[in-house]
N, CA, C and O of each residue as an XYZ file, in Angstrom:
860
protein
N       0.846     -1.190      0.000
C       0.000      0.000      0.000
C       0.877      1.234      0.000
O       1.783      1.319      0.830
N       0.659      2.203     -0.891
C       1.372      3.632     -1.079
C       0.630      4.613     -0.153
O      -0.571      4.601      0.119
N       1.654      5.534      0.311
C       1.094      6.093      1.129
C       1.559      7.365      0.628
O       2.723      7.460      0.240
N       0.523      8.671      0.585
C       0.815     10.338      0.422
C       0.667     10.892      1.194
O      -0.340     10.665      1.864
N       1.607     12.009      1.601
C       1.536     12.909      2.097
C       0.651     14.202      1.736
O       0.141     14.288      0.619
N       0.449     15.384      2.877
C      -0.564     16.039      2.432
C       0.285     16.839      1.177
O      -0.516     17.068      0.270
N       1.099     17.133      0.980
C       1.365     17.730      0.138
C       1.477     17.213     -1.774
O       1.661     17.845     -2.814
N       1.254     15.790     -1.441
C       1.265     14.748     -2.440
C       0.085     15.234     -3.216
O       0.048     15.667     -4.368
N      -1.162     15.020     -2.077
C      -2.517     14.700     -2.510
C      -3.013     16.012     -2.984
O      -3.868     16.171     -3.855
N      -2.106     17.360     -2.025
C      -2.193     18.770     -2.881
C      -1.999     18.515     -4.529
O      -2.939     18.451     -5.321
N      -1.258     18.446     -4.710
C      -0.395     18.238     -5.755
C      -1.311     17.434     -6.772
O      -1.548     17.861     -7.902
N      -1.930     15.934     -6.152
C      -3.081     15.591     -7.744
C      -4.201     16.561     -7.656
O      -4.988     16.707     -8.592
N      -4.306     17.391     -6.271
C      -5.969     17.390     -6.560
C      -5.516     19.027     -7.679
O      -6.415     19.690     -8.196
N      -4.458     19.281     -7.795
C      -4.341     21.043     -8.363
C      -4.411     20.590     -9.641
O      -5.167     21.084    -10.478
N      -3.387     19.326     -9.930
C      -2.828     18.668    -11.583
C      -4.798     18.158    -11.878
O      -5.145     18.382    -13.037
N      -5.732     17.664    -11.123
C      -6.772     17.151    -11.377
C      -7.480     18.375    -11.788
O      -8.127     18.427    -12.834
N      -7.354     19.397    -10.937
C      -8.122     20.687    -11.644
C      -7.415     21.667    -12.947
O      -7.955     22.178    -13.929
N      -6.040     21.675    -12.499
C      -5.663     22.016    -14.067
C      -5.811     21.196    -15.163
O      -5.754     21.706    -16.282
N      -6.060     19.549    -14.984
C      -6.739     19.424    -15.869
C      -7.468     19.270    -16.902
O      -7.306     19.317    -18.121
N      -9.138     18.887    -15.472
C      -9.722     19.662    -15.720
C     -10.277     21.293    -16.705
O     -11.302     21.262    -17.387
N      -9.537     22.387    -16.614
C      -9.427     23.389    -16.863
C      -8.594     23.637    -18.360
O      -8.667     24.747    -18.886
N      -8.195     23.081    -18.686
C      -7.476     22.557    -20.198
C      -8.398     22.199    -20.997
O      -8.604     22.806    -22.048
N      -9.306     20.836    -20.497
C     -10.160     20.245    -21.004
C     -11.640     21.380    -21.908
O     -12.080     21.577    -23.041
N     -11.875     21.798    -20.587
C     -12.992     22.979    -20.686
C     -12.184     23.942    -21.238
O     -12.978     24.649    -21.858
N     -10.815     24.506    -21.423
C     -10.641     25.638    -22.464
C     -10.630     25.056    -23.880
O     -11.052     25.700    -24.841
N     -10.051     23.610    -23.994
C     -10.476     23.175    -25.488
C     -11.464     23.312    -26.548
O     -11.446     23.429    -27.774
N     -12.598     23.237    -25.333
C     -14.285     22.494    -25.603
C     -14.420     24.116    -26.131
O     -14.588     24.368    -27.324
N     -14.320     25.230    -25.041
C     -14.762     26.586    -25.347
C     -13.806     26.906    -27.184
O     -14.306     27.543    -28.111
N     -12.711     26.379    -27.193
C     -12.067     26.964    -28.484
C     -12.554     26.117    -29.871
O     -12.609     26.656    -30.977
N     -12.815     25.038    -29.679
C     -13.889     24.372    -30.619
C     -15.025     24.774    -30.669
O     -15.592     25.226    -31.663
N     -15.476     24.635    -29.539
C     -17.019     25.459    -30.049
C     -17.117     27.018    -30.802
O     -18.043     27.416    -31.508
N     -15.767     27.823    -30.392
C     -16.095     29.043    -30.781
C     -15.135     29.024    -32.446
O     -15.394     29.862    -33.310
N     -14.227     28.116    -32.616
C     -13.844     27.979    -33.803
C     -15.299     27.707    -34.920
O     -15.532     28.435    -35.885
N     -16.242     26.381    -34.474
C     -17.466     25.962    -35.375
C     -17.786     27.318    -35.035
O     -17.206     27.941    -35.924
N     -18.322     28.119    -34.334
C     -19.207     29.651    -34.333
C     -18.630     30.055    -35.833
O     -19.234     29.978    -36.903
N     -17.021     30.596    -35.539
C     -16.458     31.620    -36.351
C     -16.646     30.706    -38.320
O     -16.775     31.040    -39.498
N     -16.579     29.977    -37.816
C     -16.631     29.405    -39.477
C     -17.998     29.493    -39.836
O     -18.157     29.438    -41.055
N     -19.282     29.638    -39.016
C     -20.554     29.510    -39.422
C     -21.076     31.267    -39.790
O     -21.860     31.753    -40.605
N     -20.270     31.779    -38.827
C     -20.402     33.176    -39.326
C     -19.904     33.525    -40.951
O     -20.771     33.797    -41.780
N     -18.333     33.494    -41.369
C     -17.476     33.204    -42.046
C     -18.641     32.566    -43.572
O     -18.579     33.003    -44.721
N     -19.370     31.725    -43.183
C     -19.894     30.723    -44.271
C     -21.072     31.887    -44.516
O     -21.155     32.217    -45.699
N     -22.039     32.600    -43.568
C     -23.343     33.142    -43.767
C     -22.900     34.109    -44.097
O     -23.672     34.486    -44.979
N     -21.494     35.433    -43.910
C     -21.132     35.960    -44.432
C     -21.239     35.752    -45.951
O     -22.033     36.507    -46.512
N     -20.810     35.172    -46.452
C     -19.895     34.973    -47.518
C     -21.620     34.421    -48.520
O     -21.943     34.818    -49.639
N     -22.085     33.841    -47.986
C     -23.605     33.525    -48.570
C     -24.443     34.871    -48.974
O     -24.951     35.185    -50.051
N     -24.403     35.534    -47.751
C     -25.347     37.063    -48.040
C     -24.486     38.310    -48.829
O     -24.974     39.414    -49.070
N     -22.981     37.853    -49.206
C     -22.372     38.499    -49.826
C     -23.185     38.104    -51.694
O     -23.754     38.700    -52.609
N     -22.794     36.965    -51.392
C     -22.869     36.315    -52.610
C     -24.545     36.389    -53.282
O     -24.844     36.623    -54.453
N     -25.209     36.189    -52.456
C     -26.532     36.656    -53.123
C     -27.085     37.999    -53.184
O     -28.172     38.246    -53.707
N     -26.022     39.212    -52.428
C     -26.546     40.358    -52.614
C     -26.167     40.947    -54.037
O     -26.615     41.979    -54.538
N     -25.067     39.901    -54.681
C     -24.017     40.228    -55.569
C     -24.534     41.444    -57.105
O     -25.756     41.424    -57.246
N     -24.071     42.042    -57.765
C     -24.997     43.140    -58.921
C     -25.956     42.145    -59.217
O     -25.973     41.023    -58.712
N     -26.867     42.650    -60.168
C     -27.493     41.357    -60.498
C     -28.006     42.390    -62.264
O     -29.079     42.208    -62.839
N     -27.056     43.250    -62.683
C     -27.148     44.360    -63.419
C     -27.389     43.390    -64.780
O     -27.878     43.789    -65.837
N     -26.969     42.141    -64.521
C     -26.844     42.043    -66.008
C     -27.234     40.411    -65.713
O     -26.750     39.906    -64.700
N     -27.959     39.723    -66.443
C     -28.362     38.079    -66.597
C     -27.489     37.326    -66.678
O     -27.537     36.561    -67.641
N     -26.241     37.197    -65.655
C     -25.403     36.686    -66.897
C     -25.156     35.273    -67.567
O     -24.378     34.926    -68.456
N     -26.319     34.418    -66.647
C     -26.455     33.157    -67.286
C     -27.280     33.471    -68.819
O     -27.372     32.704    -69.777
N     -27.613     34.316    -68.731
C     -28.540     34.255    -70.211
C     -28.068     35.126    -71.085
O     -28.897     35.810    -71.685
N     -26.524     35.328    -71.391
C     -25.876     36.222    -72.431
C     -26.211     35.567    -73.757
O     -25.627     34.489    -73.863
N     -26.697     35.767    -74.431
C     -27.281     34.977    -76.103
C     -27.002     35.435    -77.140
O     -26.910     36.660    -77.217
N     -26.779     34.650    -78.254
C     -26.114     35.361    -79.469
C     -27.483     36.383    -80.224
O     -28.660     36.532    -79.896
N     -26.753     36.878    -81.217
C     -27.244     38.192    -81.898
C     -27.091     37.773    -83.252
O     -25.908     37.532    -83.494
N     -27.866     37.593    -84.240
C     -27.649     37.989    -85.418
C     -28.118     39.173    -86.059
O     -28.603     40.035    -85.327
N     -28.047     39.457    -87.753
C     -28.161     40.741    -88.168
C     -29.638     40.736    -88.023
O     -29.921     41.910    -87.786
N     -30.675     40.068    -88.040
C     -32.209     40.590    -87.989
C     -32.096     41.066    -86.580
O     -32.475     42.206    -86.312
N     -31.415     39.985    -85.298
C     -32.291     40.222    -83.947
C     -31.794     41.761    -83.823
O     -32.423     42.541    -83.108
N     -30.671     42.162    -84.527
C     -30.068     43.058    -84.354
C     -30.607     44.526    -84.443
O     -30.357     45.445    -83.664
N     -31.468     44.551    -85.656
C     -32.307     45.252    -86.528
C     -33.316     45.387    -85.850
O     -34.018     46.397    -85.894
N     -33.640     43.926    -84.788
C     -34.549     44.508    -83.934
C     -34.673     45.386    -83.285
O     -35.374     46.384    -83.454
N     -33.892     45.067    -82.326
C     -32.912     45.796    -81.090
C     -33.232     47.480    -81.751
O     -34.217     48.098    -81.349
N     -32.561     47.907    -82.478
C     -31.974     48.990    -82.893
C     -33.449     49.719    -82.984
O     -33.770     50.654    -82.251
N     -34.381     49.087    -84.104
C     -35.938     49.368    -84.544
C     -36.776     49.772    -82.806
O     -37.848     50.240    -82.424
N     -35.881     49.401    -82.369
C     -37.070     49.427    -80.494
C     -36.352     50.267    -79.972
O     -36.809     50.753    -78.937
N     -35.376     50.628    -80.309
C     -34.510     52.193    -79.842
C     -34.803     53.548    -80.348
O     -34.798     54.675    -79.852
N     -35.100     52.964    -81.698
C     -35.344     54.745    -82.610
C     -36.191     55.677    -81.889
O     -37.263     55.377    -81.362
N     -35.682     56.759    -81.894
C     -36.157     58.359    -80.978
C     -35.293     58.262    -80.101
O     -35.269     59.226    -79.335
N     -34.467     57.363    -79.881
C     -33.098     57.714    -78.934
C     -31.632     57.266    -79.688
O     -31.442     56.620    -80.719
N     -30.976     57.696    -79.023
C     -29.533     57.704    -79.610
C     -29.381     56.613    -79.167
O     -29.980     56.256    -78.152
N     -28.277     55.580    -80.034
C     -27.634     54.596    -80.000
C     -26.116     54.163    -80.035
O     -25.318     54.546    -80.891
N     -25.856     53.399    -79.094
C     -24.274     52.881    -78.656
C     -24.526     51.799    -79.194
O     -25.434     51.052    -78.829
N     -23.441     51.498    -80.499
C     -23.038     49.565    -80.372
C     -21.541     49.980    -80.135
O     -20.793     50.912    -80.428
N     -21.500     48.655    -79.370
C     -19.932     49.089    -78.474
C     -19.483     47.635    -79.008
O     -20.462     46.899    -78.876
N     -18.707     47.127    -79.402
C     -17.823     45.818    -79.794
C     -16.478     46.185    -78.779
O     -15.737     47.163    -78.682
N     -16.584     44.773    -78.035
C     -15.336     45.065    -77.122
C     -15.251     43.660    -76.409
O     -16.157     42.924    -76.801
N     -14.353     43.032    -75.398
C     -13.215     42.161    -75.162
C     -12.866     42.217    -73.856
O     -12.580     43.344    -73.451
N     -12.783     40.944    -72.750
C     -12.928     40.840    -71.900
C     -11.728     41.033    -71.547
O     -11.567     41.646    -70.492
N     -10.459     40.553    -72.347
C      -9.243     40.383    -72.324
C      -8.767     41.912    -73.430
O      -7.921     42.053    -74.313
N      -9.545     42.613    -72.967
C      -8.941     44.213    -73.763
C      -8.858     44.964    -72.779
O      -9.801     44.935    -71.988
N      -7.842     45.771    -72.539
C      -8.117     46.882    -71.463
C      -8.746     47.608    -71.985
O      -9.785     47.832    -71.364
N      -8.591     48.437    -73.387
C      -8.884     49.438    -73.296
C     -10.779     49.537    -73.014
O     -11.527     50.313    -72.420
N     -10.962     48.120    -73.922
C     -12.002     48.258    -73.732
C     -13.136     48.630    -72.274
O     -14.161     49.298    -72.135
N     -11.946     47.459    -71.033
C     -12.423     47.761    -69.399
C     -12.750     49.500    -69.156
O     -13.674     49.958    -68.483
N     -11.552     50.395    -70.023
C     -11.215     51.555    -69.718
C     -12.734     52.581    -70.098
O     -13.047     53.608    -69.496
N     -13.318     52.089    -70.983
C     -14.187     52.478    -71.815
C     -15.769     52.530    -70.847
O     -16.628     53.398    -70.690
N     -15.551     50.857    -70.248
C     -17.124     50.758    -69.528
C     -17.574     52.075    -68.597
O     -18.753     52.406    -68.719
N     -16.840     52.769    -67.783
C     -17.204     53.478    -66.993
C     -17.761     55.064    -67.585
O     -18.554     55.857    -67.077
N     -17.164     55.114    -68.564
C     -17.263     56.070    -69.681
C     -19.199     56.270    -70.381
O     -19.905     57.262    -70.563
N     -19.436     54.703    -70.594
C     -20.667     54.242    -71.085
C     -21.938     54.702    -69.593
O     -22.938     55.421    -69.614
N     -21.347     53.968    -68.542
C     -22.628     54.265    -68.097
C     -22.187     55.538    -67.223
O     -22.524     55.494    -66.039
N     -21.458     56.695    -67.668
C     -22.108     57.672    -67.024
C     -22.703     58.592    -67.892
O     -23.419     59.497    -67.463
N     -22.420     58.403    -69.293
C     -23.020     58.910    -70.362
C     -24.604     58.641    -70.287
O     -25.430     59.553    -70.319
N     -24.955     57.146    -70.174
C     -25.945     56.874    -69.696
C     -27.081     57.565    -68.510
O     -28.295     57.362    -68.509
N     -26.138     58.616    -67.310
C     -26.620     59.146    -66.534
C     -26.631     60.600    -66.687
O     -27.041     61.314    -65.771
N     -26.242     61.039    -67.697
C     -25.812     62.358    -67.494
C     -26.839     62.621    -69.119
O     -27.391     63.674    -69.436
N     -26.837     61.519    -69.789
C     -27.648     61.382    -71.013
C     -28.500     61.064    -70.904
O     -28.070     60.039    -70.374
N     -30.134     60.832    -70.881
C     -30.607     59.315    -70.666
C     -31.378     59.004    -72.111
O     -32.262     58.150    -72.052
N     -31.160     59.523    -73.192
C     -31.319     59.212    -74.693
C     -30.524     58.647    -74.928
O     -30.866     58.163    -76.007
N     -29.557     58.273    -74.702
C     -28.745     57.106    -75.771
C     -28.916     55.719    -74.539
O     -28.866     55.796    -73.312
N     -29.139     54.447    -75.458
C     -29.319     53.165    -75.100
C     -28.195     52.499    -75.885
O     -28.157     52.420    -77.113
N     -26.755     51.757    -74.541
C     -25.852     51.627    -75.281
C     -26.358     49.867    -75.386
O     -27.353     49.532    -74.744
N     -25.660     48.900    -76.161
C     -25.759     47.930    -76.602
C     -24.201     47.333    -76.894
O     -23.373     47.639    -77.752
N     -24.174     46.267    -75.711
C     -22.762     45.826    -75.820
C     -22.574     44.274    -77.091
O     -23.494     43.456    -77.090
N     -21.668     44.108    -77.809
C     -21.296     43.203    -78.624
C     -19.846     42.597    -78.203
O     -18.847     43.208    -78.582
N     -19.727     41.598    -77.553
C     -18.827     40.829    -76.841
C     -17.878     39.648    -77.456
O     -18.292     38.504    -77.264
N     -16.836     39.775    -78.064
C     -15.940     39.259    -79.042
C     -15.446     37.822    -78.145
O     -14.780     36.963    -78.722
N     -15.816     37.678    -76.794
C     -15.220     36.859    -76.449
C     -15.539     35.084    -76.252
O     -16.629     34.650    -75.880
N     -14.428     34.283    -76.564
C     -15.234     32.576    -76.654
C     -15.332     32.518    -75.652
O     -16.322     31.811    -75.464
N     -14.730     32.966    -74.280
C     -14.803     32.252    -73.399
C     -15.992     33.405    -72.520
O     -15.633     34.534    -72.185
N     -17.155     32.964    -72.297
C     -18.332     33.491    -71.211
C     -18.032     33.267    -70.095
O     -17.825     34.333    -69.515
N     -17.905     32.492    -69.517
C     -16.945     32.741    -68.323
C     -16.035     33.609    -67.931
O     -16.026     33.776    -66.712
N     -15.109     34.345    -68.657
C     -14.770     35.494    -68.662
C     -15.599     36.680    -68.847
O     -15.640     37.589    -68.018
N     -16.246     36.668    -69.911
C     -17.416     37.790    -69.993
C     -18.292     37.901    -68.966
O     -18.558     38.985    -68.447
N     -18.823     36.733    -68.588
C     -19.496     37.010    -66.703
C     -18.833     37.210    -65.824
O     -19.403     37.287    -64.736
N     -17.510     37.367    -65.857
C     -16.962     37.665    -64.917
C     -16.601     39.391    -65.070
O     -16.638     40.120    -64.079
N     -16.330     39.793    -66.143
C     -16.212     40.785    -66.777
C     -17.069     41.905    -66.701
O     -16.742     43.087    -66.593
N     -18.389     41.331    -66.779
C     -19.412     42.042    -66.601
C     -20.531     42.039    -65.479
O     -21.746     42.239    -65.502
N     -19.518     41.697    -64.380
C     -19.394     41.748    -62.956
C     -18.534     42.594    -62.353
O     -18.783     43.405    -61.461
N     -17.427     42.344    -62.928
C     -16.847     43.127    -62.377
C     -16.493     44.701    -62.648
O     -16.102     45.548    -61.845
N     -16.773     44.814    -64.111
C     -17.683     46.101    -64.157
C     -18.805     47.112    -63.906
O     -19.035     48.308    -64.089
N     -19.363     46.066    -63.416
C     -20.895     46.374    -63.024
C     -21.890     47.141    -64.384
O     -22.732     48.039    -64.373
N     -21.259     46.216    -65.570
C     -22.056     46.337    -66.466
C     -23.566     46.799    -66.683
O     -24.149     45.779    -66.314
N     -24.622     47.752    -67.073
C     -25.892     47.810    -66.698
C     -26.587     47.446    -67.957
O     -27.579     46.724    -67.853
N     -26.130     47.922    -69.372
C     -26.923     47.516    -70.579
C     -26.105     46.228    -70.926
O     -25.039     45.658    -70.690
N     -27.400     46.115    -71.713
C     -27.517     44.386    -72.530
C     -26.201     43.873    -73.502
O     -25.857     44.434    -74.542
N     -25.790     43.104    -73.119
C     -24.581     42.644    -73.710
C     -24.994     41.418    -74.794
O     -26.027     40.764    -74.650
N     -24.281     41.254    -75.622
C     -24.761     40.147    -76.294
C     -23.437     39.233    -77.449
O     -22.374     39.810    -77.678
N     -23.633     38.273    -77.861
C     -22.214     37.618    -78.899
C     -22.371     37.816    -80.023
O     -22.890     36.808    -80.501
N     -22.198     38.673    -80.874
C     -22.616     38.770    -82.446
C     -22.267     37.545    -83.075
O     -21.376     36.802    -82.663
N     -22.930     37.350    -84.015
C     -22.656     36.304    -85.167
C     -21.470     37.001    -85.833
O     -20.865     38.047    -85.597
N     -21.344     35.922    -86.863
C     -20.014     36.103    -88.060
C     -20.555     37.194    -88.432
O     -19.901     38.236    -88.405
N     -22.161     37.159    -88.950
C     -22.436     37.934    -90.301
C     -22.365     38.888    -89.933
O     -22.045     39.664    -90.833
N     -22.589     39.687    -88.333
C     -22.558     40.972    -87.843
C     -21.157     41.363    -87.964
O     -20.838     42.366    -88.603
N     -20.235     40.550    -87.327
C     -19.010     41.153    -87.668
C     -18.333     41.848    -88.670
O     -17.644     42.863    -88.783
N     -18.847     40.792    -89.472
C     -18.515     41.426    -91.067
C     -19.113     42.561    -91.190
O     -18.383     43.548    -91.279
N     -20.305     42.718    -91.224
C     -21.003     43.744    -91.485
C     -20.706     45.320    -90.943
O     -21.027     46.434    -91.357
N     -19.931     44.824    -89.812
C     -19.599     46.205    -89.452
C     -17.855     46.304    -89.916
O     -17.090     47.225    -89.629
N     -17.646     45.483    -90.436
C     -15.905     45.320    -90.464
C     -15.317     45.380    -89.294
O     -14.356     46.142    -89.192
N     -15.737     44.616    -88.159
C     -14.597     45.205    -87.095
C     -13.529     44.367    -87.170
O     -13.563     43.136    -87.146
N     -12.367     45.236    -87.282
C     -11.288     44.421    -86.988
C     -10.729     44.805    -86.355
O      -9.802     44.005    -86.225
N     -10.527     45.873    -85.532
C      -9.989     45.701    -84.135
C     -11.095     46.207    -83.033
O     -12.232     46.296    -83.497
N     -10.992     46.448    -82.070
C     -11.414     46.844    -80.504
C     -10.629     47.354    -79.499
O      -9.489     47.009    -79.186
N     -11.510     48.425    -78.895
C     -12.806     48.829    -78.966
C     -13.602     49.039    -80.318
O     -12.759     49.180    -81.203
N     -14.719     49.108    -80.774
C     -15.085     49.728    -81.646
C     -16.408     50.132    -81.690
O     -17.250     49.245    -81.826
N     -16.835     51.499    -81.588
C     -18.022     51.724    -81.427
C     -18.486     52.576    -82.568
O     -17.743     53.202    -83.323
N     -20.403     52.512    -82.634
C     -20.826     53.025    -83.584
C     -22.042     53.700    -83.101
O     -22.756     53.162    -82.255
N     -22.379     55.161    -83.734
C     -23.491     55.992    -82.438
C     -24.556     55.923    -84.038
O     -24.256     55.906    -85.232
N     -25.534     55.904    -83.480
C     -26.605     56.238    -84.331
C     -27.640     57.618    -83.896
O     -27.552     58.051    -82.747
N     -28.329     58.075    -84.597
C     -28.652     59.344    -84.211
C     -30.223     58.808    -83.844
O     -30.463     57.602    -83.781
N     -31.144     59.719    -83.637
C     -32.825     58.940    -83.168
C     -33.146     58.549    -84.725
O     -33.929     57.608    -84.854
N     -32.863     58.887    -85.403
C     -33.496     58.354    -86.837
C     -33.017     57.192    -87.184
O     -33.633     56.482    -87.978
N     -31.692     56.773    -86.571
C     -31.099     55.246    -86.587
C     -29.998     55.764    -87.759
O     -29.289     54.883    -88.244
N     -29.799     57.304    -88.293
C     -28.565     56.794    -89.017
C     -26.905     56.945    -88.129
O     -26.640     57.415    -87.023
N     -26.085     56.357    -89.123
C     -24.783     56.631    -87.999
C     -23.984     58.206    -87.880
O     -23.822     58.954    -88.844
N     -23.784     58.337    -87.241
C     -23.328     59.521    -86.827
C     -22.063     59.496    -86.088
O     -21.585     60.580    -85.754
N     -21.489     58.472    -85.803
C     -20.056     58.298    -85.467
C     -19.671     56.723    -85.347
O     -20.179     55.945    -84.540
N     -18.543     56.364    -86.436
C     -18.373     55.089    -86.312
C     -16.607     55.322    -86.091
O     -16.110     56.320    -86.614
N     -15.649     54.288    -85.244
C     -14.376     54.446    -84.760
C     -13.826     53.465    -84.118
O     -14.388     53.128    -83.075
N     -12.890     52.905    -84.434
C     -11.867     52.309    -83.048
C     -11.386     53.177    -82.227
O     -11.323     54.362    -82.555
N     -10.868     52.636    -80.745
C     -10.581     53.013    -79.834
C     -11.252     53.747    -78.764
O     -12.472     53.725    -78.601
N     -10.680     54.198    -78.261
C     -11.238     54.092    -76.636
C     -12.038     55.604    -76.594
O     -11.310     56.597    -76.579
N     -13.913     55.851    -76.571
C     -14.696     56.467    -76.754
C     -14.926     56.973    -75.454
O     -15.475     56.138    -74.735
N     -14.584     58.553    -74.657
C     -14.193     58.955    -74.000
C     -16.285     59.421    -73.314
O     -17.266     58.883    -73.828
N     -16.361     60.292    -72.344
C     -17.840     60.273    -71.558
C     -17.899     61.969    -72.688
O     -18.939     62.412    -73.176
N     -16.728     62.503    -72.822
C     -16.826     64.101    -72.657
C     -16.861     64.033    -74.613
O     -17.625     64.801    -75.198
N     -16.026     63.118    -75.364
C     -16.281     62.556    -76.858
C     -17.857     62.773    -77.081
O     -18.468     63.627    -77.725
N     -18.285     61.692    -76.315
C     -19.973     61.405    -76.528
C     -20.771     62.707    -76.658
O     -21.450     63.176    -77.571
N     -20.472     63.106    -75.491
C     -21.365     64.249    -74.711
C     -21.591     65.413    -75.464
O     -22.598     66.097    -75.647
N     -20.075     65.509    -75.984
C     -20.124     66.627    -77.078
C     -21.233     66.376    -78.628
O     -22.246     66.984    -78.977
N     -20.427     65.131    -79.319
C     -21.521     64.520    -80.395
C     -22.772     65.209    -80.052
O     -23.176     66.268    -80.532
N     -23.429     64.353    -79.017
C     -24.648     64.408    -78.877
C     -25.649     65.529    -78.639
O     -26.876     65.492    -78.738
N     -24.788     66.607    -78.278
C     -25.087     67.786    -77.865
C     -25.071     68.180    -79.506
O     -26.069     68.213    -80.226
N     -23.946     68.416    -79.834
C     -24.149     69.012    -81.266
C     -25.314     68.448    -82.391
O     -25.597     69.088    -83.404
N     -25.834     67.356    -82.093
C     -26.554     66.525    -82.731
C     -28.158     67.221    -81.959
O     -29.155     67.737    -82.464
N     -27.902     67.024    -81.051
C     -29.255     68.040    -80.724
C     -29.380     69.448    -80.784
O     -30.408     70.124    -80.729
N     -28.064     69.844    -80.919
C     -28.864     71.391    -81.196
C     -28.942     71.953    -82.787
O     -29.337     73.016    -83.267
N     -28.373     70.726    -83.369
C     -29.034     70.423    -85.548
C     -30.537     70.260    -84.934
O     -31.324     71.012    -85.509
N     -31.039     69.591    -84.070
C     -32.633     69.022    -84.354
C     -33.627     70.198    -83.661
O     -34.780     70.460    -84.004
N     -32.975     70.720    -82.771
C     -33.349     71.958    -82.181
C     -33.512     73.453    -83.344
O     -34.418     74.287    -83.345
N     -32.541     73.393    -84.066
C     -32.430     74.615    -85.130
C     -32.874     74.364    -86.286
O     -32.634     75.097    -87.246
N     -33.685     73.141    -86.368
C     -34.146     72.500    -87.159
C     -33.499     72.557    -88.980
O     -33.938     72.803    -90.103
N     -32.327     72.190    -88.380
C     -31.314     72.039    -89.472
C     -31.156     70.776    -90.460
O     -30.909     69.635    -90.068
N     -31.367     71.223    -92.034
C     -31.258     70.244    -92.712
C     -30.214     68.749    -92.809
O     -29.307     68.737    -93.641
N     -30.366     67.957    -92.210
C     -29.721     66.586    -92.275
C     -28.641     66.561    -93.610
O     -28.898     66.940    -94.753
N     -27.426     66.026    -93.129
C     -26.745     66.337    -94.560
C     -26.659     64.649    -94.886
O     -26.247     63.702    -94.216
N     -27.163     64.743    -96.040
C     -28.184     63.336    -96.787
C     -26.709     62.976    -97.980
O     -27.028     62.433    -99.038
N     -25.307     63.267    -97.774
C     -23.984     63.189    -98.552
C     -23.431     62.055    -98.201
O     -23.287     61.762    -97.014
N     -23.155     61.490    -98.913
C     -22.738     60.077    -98.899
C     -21.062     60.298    -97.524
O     -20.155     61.130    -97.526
N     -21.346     59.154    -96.600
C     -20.472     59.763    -95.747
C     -19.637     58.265    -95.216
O     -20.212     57.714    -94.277
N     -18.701     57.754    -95.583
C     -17.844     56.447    -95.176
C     -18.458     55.906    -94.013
O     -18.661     54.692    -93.996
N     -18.830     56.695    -92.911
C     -19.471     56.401    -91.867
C     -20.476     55.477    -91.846
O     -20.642     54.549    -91.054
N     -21.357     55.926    -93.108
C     -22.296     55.520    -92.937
C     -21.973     53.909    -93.471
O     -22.938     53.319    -93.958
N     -21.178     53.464    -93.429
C     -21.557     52.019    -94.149
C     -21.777     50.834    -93.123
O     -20.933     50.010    -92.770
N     -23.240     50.942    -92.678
C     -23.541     50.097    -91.772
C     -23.515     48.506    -91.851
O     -23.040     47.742    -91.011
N     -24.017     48.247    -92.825
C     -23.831     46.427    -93.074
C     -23.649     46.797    -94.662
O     -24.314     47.420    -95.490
N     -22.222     45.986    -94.653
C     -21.263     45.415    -95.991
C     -22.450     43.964    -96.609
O     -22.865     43.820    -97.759
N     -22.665     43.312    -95.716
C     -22.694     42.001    -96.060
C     -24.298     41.732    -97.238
O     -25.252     42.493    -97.079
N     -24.340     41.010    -97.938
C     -25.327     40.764    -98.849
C     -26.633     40.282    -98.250
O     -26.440     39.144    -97.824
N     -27.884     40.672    -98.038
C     -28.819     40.260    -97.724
C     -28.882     40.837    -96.180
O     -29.922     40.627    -95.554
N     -27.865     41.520    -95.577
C     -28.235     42.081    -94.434
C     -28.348     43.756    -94.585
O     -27.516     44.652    -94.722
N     -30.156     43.694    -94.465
C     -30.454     45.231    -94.965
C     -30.423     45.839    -93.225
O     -31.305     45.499    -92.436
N     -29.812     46.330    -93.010
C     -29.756     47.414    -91.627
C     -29.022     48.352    -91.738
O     -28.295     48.800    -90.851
N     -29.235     49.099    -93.818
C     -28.779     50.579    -93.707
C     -29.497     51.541    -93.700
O     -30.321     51.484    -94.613
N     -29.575     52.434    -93.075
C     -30.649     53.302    -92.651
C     -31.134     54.564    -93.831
O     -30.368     55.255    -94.503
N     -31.866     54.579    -93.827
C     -32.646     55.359    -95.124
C     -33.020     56.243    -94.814
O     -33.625     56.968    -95.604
């Protein structure tokens, strides 16, 4: 038989409560670790569903030259943006912010994005992280052609009557627009004759059987 002294039995009963006291600080740091990750998770949930929601972007859909003609036909009496541009373009990124404040400072022109890119997954990401607000869409071949783009940015303004009034590469500035458009309204204001002169600009669709030149 072993025998302890009082100072022995001090000694388990302190090691029995420290522990003890280990045990229960574990339990408290697990439990509050599961807390912090459940926060962490509902965070990140109410982030994610508050997310823009500016643009569909599961439902980005191609464009050909009629739907196109549509589009444009449901705009006339306002000014028109086709913007051709690239997820993997800066200049084009440089451009978006340009669009929608024109949009706010304008509210006659309805811009219309045309998106060069294969990969949509990039373009939704793109047009997220822009916070894209007008309708984006993938042109067909035949549109391409039709407008000749061969490089990007490339945008084309139409006036309320649907003809063009500024077609260009590169990077289309808020104060560019603003001006156009101003000068374009104060021809309709002074009720100034339309100059009806054959103008390079105007060559809206090249391609055979796609009629969307404006008359």
């Amino acid at each position: 038989m072993r025998y302890y002294d009082n100072d022995t039995n001090s000694n388990i009963q302190k090691y029995k409560e420290d522990s003890q006291k280990v045990r229960s600080t574990k339990s408290h740091i697990i439990r509050y670790s599961f807390f912090l990750f459940f926060l962490i998770f509902l965070s990140f949930s109410i982030n994610s569903s508050s997310a823009p929601t500016t643009n569909n972007l599961t439902s980005i859909k191609k464009i050909n030259s009629t739907q196109l003609l549509q589009q444009l036909n449901q705009k006339q009496g306002n000014y028109v943006l086709i913007n051709f541009f690239a997820s993997w373009c800066p200049p084009c990124k440089e451009e978006v912010p340009h669009f929608l404040a024109i949009q706010e400072k304008f509210p006659q022109i309805e811009v219309v994005g045309l998106s060069l890119d294969e990969d949509v997954l990039s373009l939704e990401a793109f047009i997220y992280e822009t916070a894209i607000t007008y309708p984006v869409f993938l042109p067909s071949d035949e549109v391409l052609f039709a407008y000749r783009t061969n490089s990007i940015p490339y945008s084309v303004i139409y006036d309320k009557n649907l003809k063009i009034i500024y077609a260009a590469s590169g990077i289309l500035t808020e104060d560019k627009m603003l001006t156009l458009l101003i000068e374009e309204e104060n021809k309709a204001n002074t009720s100034e004759e339309p100059d009806d002169s054959p103008d390079d600009s105007n060559r809206f669709y090249h391609a055979e059987n796609i009629e969307l030149v404006s008359n």
